[in-house]
KERO-779516 format. One record per atom (N, C-alpha, C): z, x, y; residue in one letter. Coordinates in steps of 0.05 Angstrom, whole numbers, padded with zeros to 5 digits, always signed. Example, Ala and Ser with C-alpha at 12.3 -4.5 7.8 and 13.67 -1.06 7.14 Angstrom:
2
+00156+00264-00114A+00156+00246-00090A+00156+00264-00066A+00142+00257-00045S+00143+00273-00021S+00157+00258+00001S
% end
This chain:
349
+00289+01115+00289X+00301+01113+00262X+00284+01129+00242X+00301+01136+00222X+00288+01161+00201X+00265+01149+00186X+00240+01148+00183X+00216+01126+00173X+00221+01121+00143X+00238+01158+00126X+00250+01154+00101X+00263+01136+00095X+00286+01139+00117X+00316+01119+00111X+00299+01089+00107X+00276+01077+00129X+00279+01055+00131X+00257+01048+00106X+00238+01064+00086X+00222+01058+00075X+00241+01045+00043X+00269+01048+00047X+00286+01042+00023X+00300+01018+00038X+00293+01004+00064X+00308+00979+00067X+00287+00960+00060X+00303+00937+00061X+00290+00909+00044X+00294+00898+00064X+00264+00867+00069X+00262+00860+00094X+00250+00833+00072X+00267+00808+00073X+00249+00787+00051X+00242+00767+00083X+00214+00750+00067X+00199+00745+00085X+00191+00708+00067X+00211+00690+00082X+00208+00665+00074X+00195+00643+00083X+00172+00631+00072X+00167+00615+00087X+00166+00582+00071X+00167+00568+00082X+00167+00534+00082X+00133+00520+00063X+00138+00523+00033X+00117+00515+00019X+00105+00480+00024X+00119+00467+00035X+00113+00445+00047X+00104+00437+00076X+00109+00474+00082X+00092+00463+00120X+00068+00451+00114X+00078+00439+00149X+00045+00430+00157X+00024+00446+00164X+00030+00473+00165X+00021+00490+00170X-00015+00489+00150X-00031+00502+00158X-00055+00501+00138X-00048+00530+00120X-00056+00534+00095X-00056+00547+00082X-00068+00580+00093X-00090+00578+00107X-00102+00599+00124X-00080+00614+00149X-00070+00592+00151X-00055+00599+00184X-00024+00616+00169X-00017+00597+00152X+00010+00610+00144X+00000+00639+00127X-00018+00641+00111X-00028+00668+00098X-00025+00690+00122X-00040+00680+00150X-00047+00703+00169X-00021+00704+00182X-00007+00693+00193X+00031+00693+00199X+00039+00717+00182X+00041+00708+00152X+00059+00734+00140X+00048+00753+00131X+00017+00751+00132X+00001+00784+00131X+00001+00795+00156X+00008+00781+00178X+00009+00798+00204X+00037+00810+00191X+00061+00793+00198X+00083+00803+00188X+00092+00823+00169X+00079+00826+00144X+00072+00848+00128X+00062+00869+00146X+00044+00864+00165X+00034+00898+00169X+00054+00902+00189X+00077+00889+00207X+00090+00896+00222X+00108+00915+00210X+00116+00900+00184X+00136+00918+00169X+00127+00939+00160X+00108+00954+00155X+00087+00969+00140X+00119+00994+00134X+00142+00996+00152X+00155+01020+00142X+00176+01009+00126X+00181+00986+00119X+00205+00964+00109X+00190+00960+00084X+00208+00953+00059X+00197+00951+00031X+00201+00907+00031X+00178+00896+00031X+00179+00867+00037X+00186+00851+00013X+00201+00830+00020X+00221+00822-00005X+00210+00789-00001X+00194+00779-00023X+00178+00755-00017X+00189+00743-00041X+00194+00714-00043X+00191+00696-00075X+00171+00683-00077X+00163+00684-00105X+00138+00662-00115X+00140+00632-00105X+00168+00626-00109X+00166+00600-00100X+00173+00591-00069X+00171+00610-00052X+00187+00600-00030X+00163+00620-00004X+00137+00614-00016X+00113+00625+00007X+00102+00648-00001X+00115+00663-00031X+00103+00676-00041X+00069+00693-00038X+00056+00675-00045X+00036+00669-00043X+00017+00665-00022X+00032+00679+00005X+00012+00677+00034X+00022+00701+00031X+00035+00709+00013X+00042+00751+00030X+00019+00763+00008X-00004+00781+00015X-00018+00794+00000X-00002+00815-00017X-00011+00811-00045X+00007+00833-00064X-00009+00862-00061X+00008+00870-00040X+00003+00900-00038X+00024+00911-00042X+00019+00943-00040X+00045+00956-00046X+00068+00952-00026X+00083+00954-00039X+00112+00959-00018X+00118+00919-00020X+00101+00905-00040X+00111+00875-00033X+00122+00878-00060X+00149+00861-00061X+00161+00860-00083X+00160+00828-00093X+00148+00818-00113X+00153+00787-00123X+00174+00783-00142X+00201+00763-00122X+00216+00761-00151X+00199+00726-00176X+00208+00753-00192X+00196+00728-00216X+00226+00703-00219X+00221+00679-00220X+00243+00660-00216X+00239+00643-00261X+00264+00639-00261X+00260+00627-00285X+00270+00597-00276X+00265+00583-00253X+00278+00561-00237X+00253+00539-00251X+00273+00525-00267X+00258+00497-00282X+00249+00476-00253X+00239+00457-00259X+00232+00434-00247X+00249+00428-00220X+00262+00428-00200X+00283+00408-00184X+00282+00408-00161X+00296+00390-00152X+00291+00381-00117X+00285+00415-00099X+00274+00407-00071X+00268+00430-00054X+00297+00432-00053X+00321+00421-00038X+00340+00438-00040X+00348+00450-00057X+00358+00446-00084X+00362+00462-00099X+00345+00486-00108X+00325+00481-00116X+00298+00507-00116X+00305+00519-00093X+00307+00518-00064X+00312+00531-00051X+00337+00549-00044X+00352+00537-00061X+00384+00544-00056X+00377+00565-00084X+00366+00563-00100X+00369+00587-00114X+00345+00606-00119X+00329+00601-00098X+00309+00621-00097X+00324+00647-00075X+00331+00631-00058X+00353+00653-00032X+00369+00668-00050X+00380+00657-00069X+00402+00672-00079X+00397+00692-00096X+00373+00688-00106X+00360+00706-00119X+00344+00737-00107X+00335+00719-00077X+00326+00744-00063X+00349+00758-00046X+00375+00744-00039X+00402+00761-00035X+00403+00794-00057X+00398+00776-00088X+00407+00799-00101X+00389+00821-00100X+00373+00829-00079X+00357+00850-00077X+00371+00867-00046X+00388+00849-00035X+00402+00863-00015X+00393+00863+00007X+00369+00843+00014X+00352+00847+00054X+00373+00854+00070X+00363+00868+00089X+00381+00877+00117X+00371+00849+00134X+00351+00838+00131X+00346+00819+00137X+00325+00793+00134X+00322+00764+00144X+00312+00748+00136X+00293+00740+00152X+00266+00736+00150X+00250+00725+00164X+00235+00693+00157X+00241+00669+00174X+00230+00655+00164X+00210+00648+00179X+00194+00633+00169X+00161+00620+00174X+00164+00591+00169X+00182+00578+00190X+00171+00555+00190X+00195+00543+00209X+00205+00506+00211X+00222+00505+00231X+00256+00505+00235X+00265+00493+00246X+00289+00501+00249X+00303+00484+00212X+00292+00474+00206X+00309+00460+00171X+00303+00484+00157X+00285+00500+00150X+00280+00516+00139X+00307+00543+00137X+00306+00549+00169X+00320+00567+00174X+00355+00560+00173X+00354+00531+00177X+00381+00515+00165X+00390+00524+00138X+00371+00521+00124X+00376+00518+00097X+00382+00543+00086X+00368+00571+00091X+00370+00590+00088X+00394+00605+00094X+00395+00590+00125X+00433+00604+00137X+00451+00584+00116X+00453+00573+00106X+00481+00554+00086X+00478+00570+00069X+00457+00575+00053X+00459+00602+00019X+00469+00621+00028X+00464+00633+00058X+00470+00656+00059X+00504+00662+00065X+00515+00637+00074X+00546+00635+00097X+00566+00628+00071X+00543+00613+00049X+00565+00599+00034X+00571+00616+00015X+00550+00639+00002X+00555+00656-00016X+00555+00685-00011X+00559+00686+00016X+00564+00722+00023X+00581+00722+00043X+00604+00749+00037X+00620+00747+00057X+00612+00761+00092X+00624+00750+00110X+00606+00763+00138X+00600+00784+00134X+00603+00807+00129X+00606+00832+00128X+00582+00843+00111X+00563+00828+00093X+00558+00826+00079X+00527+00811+00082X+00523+00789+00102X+00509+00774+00102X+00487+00784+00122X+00459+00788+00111X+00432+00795+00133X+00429+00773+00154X+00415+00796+00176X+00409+00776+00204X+00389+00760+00192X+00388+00740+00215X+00355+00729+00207X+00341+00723+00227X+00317+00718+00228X+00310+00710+00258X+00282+00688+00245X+00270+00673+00258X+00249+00654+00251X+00228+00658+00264X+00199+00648+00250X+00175+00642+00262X+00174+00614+00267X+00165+00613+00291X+00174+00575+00292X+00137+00570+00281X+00141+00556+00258X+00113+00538+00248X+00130+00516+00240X+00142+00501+00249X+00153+00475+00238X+00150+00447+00256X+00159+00432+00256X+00166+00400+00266X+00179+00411+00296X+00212+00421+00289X+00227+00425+00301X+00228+00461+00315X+00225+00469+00330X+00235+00503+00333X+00244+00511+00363X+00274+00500+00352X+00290+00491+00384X+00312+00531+00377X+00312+00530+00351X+00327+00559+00355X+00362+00549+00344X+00378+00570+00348X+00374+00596+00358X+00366+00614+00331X+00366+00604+00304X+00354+00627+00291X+00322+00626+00294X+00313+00599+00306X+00278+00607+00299X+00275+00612+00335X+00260+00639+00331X+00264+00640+00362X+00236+00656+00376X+00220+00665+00352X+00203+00671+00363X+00174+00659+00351X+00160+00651+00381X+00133+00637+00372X+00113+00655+00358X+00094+00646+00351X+00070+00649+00334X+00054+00679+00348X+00049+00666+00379X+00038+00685+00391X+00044+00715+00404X+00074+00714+00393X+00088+00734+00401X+00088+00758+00386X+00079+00749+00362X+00082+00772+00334X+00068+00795+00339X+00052+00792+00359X+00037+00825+00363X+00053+00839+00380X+00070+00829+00397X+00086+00852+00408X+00115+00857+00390X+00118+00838+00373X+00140+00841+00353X+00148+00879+00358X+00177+00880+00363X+00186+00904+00354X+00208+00903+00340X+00227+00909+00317X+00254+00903+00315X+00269+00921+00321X+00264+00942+00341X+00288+00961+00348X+00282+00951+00381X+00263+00929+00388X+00269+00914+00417X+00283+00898+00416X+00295+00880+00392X+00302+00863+00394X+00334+00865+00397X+00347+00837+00398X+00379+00847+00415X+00392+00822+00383X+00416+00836+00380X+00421+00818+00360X+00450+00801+00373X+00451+00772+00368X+00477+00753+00372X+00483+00751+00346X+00511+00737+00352X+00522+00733+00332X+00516+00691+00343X+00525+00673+00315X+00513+00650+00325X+00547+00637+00312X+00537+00606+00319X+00577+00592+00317X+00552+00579+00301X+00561+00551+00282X+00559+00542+00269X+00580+00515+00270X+00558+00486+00265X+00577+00466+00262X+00576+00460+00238X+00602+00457+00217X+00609+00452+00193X+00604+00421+00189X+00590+00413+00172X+00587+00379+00166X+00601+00371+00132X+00623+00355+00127X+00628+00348+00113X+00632+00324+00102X+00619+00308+00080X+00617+00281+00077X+00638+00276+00059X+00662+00260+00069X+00685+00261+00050X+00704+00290+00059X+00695+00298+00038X+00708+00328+00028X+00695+00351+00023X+00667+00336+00021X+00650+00362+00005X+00632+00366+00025X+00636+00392+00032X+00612+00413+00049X+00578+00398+00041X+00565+00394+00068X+00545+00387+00067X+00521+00411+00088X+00533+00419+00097X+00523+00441+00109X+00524+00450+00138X+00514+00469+00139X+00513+00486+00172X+00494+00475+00185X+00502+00462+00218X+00473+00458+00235X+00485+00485+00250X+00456+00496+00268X+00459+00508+00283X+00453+00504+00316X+00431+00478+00305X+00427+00468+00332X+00437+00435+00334X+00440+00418+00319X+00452+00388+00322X+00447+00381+00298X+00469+00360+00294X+00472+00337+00273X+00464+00319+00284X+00448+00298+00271X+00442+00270+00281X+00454+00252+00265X+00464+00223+00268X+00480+00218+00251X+00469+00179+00253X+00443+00175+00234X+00426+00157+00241X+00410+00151+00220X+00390+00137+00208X+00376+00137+00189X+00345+00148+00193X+00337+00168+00208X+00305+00170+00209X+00302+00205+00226X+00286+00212+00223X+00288+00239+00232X+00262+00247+00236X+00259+00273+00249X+00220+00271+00256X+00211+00301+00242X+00187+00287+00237X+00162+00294+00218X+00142+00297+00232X+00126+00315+00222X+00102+00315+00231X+00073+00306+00213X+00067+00288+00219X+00046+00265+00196X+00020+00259+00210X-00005+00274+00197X-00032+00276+00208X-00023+00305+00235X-00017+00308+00239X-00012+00334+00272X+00008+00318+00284X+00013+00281+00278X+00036+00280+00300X+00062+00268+00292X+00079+00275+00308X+00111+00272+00302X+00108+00252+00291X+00132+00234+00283X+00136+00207+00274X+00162+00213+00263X+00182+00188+00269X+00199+00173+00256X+00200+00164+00234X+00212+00191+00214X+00214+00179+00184X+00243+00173+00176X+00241+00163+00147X+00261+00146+00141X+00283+00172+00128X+00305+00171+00128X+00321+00193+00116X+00319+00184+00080X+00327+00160+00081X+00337+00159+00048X+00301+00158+00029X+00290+00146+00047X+00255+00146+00028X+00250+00183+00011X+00256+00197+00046X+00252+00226+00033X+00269+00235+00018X+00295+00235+00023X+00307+00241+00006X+00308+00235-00025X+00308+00206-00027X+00306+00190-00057X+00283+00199-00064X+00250+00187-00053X+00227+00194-00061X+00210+00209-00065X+00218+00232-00037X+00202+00257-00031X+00179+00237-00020X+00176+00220-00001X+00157+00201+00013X+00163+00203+00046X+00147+00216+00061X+00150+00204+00086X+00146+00190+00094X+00162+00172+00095X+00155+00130+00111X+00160+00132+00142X+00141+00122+00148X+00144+00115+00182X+00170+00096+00193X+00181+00096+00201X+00204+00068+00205X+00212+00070+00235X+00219+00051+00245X+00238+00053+00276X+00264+00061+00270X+00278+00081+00289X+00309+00078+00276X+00323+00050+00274X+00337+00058+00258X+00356+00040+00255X+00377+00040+00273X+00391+00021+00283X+00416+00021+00302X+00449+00013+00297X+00444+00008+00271X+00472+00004+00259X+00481+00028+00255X+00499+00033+00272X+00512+00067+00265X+00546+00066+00253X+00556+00045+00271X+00577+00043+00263X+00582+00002+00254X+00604+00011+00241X+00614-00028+00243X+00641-00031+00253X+00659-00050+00249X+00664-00057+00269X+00691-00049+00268X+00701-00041+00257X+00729-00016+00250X+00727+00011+00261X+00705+00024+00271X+00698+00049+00275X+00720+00072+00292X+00725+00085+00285X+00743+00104+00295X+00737+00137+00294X+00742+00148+00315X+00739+00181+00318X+00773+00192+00315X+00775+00207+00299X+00808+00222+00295X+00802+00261+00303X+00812+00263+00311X+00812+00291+00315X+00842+00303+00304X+00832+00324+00287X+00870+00332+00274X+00887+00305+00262X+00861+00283+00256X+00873+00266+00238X+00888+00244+00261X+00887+00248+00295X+00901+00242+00306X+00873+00214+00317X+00877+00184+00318X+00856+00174+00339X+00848+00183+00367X+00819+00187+00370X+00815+00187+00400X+00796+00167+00413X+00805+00161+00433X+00810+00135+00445X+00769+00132+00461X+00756+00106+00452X+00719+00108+00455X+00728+00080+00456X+00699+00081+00488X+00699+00054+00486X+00673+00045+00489X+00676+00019+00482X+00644+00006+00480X+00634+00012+00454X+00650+00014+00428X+00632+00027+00404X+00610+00004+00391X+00611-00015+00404X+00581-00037+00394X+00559-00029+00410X+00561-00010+00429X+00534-00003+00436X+00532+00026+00425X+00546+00043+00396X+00538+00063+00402X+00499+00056+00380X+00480+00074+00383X+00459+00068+00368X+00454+00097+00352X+00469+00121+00374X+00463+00147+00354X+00487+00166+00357X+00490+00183+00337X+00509+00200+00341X+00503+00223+00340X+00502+00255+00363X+00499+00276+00362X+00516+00301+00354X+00517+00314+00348X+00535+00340+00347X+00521+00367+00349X+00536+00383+00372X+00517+00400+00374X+00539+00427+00381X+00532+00450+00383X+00543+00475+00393X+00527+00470+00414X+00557+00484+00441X+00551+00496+00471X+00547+00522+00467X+00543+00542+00445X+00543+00566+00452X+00521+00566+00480X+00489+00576+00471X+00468+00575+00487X+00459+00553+00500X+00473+00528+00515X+00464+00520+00536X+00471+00525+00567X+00458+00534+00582X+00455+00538+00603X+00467+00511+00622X+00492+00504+00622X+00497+00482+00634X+00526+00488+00654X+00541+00511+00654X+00559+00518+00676X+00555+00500+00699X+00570+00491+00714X+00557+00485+00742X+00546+00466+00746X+00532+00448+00725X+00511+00426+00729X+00527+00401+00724X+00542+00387+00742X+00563+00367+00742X+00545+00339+00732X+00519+00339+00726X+00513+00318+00716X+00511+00316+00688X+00519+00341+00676X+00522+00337+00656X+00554+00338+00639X+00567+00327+00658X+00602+00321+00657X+00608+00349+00641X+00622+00328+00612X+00648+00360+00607X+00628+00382+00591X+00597+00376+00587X+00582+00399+00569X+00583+00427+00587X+00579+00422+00612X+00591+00439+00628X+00610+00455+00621X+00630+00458+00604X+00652+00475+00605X+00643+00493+00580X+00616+00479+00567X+00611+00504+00546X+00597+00530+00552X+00588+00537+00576X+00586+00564+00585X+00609+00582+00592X+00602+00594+00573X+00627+00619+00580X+00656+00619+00577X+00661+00598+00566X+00691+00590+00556X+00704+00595+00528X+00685+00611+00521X+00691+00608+00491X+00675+00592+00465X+00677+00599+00439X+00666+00579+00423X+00681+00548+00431X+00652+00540+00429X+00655+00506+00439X+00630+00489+00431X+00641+00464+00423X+00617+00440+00412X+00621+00413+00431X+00603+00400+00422X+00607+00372+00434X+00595+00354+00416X+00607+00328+00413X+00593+00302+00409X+00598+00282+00425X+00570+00272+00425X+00561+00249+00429X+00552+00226+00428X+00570+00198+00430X+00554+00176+00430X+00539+00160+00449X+00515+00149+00430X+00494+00143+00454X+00494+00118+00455X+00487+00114+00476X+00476+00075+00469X+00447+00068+00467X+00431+00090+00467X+00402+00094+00455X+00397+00116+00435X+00374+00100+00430X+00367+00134+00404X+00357+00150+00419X+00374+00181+00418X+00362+00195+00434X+00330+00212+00409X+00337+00220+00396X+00315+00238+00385X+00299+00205+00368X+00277+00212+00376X+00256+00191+00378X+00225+00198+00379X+00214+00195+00364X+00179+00200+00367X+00165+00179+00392X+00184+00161+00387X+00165+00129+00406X+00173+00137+00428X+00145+00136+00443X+00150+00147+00478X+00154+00121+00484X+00131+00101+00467X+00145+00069+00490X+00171+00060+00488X+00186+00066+00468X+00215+00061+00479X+00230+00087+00504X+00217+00098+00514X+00235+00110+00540X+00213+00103+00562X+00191+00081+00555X+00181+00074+00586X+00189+00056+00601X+00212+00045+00600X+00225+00031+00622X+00249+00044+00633X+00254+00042+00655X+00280+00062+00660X+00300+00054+00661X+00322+00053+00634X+00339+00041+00641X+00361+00067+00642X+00387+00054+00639X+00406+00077+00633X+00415+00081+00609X+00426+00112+00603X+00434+00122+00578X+00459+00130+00585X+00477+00115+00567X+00509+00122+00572X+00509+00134+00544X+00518+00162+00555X+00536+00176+00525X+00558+00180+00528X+00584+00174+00513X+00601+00187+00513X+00608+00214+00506X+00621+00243+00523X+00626+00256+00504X+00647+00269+00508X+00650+00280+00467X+00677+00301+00461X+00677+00332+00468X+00683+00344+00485X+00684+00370+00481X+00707+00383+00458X+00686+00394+00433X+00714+00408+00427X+00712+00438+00409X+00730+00454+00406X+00738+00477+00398X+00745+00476+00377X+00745+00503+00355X+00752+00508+00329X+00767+00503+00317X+00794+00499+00332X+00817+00486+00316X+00819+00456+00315X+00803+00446+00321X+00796+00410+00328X+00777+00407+00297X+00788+00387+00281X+00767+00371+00267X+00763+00345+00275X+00741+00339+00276X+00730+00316+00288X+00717+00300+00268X+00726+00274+00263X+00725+00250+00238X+00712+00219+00241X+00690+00221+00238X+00678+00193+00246X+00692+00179+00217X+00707+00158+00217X+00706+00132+00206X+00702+00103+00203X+00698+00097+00183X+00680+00074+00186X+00647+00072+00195X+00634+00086+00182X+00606+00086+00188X+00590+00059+00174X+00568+00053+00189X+00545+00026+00183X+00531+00041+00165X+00503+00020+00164X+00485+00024+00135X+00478+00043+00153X+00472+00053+00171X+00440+00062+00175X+00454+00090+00189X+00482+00105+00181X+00498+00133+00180X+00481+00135+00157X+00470+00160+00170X+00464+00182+00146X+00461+00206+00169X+00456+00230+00154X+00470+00258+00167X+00437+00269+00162X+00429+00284+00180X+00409+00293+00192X+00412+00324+00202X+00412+00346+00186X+00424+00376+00196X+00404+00392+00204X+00394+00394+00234X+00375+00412+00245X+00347+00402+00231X+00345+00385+00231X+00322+00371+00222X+00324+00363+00183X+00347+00367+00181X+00343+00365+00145X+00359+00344+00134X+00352+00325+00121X+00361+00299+00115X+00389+00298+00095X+00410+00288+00094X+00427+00285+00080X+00437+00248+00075X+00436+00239+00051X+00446+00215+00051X+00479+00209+00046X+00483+00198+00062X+00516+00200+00067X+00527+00182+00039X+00552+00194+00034X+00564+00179+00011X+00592+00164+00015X+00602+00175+00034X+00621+00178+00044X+00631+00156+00062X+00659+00143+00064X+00667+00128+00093X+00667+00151+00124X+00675+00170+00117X+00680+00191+00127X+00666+00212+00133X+00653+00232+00163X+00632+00244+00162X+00660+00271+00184X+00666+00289+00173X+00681+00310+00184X+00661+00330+00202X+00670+00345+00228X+00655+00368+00236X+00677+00386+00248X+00668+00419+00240X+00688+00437+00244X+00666+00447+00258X+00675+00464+00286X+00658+00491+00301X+00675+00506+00280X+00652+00530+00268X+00656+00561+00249X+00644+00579+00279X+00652+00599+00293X+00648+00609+00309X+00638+00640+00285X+00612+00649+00297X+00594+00676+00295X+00594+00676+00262X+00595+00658+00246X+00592+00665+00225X+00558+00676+00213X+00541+00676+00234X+00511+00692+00222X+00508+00716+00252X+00482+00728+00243X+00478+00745+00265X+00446+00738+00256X+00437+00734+00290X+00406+00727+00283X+00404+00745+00309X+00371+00746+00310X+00348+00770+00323X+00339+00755+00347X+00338+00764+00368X+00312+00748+00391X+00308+00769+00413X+00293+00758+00430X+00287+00775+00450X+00304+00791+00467X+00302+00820+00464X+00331+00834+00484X+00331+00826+00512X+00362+00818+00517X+00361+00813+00550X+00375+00839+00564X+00379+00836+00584X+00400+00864+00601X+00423+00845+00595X+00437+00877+00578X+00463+00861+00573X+00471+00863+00545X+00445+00858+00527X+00455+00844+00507X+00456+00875+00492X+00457+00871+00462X+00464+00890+00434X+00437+00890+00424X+00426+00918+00428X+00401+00925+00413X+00406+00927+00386X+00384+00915+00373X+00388+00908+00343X+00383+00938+00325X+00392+00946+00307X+00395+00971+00286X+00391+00963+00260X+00368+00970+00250X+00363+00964+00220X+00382+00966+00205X+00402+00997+00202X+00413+01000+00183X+00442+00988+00197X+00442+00962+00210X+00469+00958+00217X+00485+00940+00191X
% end
């Protein structure tokens, strides 16, 4: 590529001002990353990790006039702010909520055609992918004309009526979600953080549903049984699991290679869990599950106290009787390692 052409593209470089990350470690992440870019003009905000990219030339700081308010919101309009500089692409530094958060500003306010790849540094809690995909230790062989670009599906979460956001890797649908507190995981509370900005330790909760509970697809009932044992509820995209063929994992199986496809599931245990002593006895785990496709909306009603919505690690407090999910098939394009086969990635694509 022409070193001219690419010294006029914009490459913004985000990272997670509340990692657990140490201050030293996240500085050396995006000053490595800075010198990778050294031919790319680097597009950083003050408020959003600013401040680990060394102000050298070719780093651009947008100045923010963003008063006082929650991380989502500050974050929802710091993205939007570094949109209006135009990146070909997004890099984040931290885990899969981060990179959550960043793909919703970008899906909800640019049209495809329109919207930068992104790809992640996993420094977070969570960095299951598919936008955070490359580790820490990989950044020295970093190349971006090695890398292969997908396009990614997206599960739509809506509480009521109103858009609550894009997972890319699962919805949890539960009261507690994991943190990382002193170096180790833990089971925190959804509504403490959310209400307080407090991470509280708690066991999940198991009231998921009560005793009316119903799944409608197209508004139509579908037929679950045993719903007094469900304890958690999952939703996830089959794009990238590797499960063709593997009959023990019933109908997830049919999401290789069939097309955009999701699934949910009900559990009769909590599956995502910090406490190893609750999985040291062996018992069994019955999940039920939905396989379903894009033209399917899928409608939990009647949810318990302890429904609340959990997107790729990022807490939402439900308001709603009603928790909706749509598969959005390739609505982002993210970066990872080229395989044989795949679409070598092009800056100026």
């Amino acid at each position: 590529m022409d070193r001219q052409k690419n010294a006029r593209m914009k490459i913004a470089i985000v990272s997670n001002p509340n990692s657990s990350l140490t201050t030293e470690k996240m500085v050396g992440i995006c000053s490595y990353l800075q010198e990778l870019l050294v031919k790319y003009e680097v597009i950083v905000h003050t408020r959003l990790g600013g401040d680990s990219v060394p102000d050298t030339h070719g780093v651009v700081k947008l100045s923010s006039s963003v008063q006082e308010m929650d991380y989502k919101a500050l974050l929802r309009t710091a993205i939007l702010e570094i949109l209006q500089e135009k990146p070909i692409l997004i890099i984040t530094v931290g885990g899969d909520g981060l990179a959550s958060y960043v793909a919703d500003t970008v899906i909800t306010h640019l049209a495809i055609s329109q919207r930068p790849a992104m790809i992640g540094v996993a420094a977070g809690t969570a960095n299951v992918g598919p936008i955070v995909s490359l580790a820490v230790n990989q950044l020295p062989s970093l190349k971006l004309d090695a890398m292969e670009i997908i396009e990614v599906d997206a599960i739509e979460v809506l509480d009521g009526s109103e858009h609550v956001g894009y997972a890319f890797n699962d919805v949890i649908i539960g009261n507690s979600l994991l943190a990382t507190i002193g170096g180790k995981v833990a089971n925190i509370s959804v509504e403490a953080l959310v209400t307080h900005d407090q991470k509280v330790v708690i066991q999940p909760g198991q009231k998921i549903v009560d005793k009316t509970f119903t799944i409608t697809t197209n508004g139509q009932i579908t037929k679950i049984s045993n719903s007094k044992e469900i304890k958690q509820i999952i939703v996830t995209s089959l794009q990238f699991d590797q499960l063709y063929g593997r009959a023990i994992f019933g109908a997830l199986c049919l999401g290789k290679e069939r097309g955009p496809m999701a699934a949910i599931g009900l559990s009769n245990r909590v599956i995502v869990d910090a406490d190893s002593a609750h999985w040291s006895e062996p018992e069994f785990t019955t999940i039920q599950h939905l396989v379903f496709t894009p033209d399917l909306e899928i409608t939990l009603c009647n949810l318990g106290e302890d429904a609340h919505i959990v997107i790729d690690g990022n807490p939402y407090l439900r308001k709603n009787q009603k928790i909706s999910f749509r598969l959005l098939p390739a609505v982002l394009k993210a970066l990872r390692s080229h395989r044989k086969g795949g679409t070598r990635y092009e800056a100026n694509d």
